[in-house]
N, C-alpha and C positions, 0 to 999 in steps of 0.2 A: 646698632648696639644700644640696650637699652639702658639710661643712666642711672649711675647707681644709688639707691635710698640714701640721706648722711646716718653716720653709724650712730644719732641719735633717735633715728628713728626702731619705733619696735618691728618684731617679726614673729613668728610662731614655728614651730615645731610640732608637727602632727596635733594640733590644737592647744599647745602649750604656748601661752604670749609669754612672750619674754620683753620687757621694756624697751630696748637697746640691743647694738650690734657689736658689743664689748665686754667679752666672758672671761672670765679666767678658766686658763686650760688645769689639767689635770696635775700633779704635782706629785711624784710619787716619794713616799714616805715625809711628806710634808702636807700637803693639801687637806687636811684636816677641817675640821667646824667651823674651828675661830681663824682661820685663815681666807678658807670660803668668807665668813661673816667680815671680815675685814675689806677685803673685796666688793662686795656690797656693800658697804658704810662708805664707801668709795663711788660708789657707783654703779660698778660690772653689773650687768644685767640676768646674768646667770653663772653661777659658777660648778665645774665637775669635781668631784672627789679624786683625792689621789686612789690608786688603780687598787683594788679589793682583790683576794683572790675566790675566785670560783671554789675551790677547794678547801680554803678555809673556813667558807659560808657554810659548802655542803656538809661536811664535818665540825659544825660549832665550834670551833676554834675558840677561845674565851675574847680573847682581845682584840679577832677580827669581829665578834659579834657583837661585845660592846662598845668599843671605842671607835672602829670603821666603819660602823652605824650608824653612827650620831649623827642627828641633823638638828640644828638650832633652828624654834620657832621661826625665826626673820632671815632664813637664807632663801626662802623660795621666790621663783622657779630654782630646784636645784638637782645637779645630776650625779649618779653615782657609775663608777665606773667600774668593771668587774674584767678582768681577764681569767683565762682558760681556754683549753684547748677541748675538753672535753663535753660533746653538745649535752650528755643527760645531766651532767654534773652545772653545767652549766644552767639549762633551766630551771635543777632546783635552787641553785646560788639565787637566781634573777627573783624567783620566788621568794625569798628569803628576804631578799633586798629592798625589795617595795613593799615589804611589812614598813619597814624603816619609813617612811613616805618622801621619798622621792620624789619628781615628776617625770624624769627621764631615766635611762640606765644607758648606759654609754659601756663597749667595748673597744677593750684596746687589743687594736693588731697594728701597732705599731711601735711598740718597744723594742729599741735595738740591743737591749740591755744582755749580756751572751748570760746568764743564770735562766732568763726569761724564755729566752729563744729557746736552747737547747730542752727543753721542759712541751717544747713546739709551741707555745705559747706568743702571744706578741707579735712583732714583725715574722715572726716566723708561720704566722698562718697564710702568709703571701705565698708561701712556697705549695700551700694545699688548700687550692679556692674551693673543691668542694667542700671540703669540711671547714673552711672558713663559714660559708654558706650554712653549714648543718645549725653550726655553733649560735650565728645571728637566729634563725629561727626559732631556736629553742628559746634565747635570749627573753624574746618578743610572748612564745607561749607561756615563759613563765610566771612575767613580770607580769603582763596584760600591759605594759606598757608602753609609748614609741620608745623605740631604742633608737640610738644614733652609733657609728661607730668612727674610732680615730683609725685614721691608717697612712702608712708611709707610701712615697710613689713606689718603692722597690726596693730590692734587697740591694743589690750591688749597682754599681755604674752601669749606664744606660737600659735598666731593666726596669719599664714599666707593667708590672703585674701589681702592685697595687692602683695604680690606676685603672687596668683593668678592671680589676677583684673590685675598686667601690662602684662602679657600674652596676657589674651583676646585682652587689647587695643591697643596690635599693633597686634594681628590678624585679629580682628574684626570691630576696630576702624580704621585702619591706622595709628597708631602713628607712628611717624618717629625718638623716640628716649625715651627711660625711663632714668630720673634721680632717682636715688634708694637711700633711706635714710634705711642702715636694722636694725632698731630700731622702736619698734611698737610708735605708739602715745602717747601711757602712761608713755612712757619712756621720753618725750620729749627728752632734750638733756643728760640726764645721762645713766650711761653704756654704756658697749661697744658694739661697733655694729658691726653685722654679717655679717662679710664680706663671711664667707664660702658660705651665703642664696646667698650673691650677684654673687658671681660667679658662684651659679645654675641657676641663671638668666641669668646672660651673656650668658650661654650657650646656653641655650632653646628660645633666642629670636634673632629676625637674624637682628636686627636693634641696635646703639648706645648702649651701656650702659653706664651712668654716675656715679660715686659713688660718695654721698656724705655722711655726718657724719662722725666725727671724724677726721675730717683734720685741726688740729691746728696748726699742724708746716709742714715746707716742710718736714720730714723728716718721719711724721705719716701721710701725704698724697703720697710720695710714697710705704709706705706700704702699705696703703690701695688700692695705686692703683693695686699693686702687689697681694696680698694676694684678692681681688674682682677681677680679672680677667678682669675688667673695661676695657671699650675704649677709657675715658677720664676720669678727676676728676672735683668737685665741691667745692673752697673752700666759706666758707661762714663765720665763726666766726676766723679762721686762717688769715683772710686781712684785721682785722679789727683794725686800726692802724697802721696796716703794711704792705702794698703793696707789699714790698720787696719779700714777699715770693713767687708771680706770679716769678720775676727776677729769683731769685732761681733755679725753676721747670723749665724755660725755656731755662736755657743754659748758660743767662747772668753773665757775671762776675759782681759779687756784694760783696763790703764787707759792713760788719754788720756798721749799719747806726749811727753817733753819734748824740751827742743831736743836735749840730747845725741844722742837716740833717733833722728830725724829726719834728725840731721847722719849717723849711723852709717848709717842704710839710704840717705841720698841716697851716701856712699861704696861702698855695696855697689853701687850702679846704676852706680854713674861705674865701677867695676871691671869691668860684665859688658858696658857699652859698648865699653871698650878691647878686651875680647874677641871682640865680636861683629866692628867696623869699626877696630878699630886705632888707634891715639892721636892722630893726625890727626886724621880725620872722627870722632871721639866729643866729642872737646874742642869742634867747631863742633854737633854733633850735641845736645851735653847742655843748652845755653844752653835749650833750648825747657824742658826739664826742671824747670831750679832755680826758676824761678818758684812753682811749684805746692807745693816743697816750703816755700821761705822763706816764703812767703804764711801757714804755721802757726804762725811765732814772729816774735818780735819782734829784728829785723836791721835796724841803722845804715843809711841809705839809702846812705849811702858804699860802704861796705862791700858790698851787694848790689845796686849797679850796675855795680862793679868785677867781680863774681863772673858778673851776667849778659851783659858783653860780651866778658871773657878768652874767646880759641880755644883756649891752653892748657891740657892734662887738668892737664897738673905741677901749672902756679902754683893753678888751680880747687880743687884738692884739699887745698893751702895756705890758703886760703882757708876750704873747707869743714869743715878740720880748724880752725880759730882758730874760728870759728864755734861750734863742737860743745864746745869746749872752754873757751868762755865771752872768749877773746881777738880777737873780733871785729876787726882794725885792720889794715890791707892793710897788709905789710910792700915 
């Protein structure tokens, strides 16, 4: 068995270098620019976009065109991710997408999400490998770019057809890189997931393996990277509030972040919201946000209920600033 790179070291994706073996996964309805770019100021060595719809591309959608688009000068290498079920819809989406400049285009067939599924979309392309199959090559014809795709082991308990199905796709398809979640779809994010499946995988496929699931902490992401025999990791719910843990995984000396530090980068987020959507929709926008970072220090329950129902950025950053600066008490 041959021993594995440290996840400081780089790797490539169908001629794409990526610095490092520590990306941020996809993030849906989150994974946005300055999220990606946050991750990178961090570290991660590439990060995917939250998951785009085919459909929305294909038909100009306004606000999947512009704002699911974006890509900030300093996020590259960077990857966008596109779902649909439909391969001509599909191609033209991927075409669409790498106007944007992308380097990769990542599909998701592994959302367990039931809006997603039932649409046959997502984990639900497991259930029809050929036209999973259609879908990735169209992907590939549209973009002209490597595609990778994310996919589940399976739908239910002991059904491995996504395993399968990422076989075919980079024999068949061309994929140039499987993100492996090995936890069937029923499971969404509960239980543990099988990392032994994922290093049957890594084996049997001569392209990338990515593992993701169950990397909460740096510390359960290099086991996983270890114990999946991976080529790189995926964290996705492990950077959520804390960026720190890309630092961690890549070398940098970091110590554990106090509240000041915490408050000062949840103000750097509220800043690149107002940029992205504007002060309106970022102030109802960020609520989903503050959770994940207040959940690291210790905040008056007063105080950080106040902060997670304001719509306004103004008074939120009033708030977040007494916070940071040890004056917790809603004025």
């Amino acid at each position: 068995m041959a021993e594995q790179p440290p996840l400081t070291d780089p790797f490539s994706i169908e001629g794409v270098e990526i610095p490092n073996r520590v990306l941020l996964a996809p993030l849906a309805g989150i994974g946005n620019w300055f999220v990606r770019l946050q991750a990178k100021r961090y570290g991660a060595g590439m990060a995917v976009s939250e998951m785009v719809s085919s459909f929305g591309l294909h038909f100009g959608n306004d606000r999947t065109m512009t704002e699911l688009m974006r890509i900030h000068p300093d996020e590259h290498p960077v990857s966008i991710q596109l779902f649909g079920q439909d391969p001509d819809v599909m191609r033209s989406a991927a075409e669409i997408a790498a106007r944007s400049g992308p380097d990769l285009i990542d599909l998701n067939m592994g959302c367990p999400v039931p809006k997603v599924r039932k649409t046959g979309a997502g984990a639900e392309l497991l259930a029809d490998p050929e036209l999973a199959l259609e879908v990735a090559r169209a992907a590939r014809e549209g973009s002209g770019l490597p595609v990778t795709v994310k996919i589940r082991s399976g739908l239910m308990p002991g059904d491995r057809r996504g395993f399968d199905l990422a076989i075919r796709l980079v024999e068949e398809a061309g994929v140039a890189a499987i993100g492996f979640h090995p936890r069937v779809a029923k499971q969404g994010h509960k239980g543990s997931p099988d990392y032994a499946m994922a290093r049957e995988l890594s084996e049997a496929i001569d392209v990338p393996m990515i593992i993701s699931g169950g990397l909460s902490t740096a510390e359960a992401s290099r086991r996983a990277y270890e114990e999946s025999g991976a080529d790189a990791i995926m964290i996705a719910r492990g950077a959520l509030g804390y960026p720190w843990v890309f630092a961690e995984l890549t070398g940098r000396e970091v110590e554990q972040p106090d509240q000041r530090v915490i408050m000062e980068e949840l103000l750097w987020v509220m800043d690149r919201a107002e940029e992205h959507i504007g002060a309106d929709r970022a102030g109802r926008y960020m609520r989903k946000f503050y959770p994940w970072y207040l959940d690291r220090i210790d905040v008056p329950k007063l105080v950080r209920n106040e902060l997670c129902q304001t719509a306004g950025l103004d008074r939120a950053r009033v708030i977040v600033a007494g916070i940071r600066d040890g004056d917790a008490v809603p004025v």
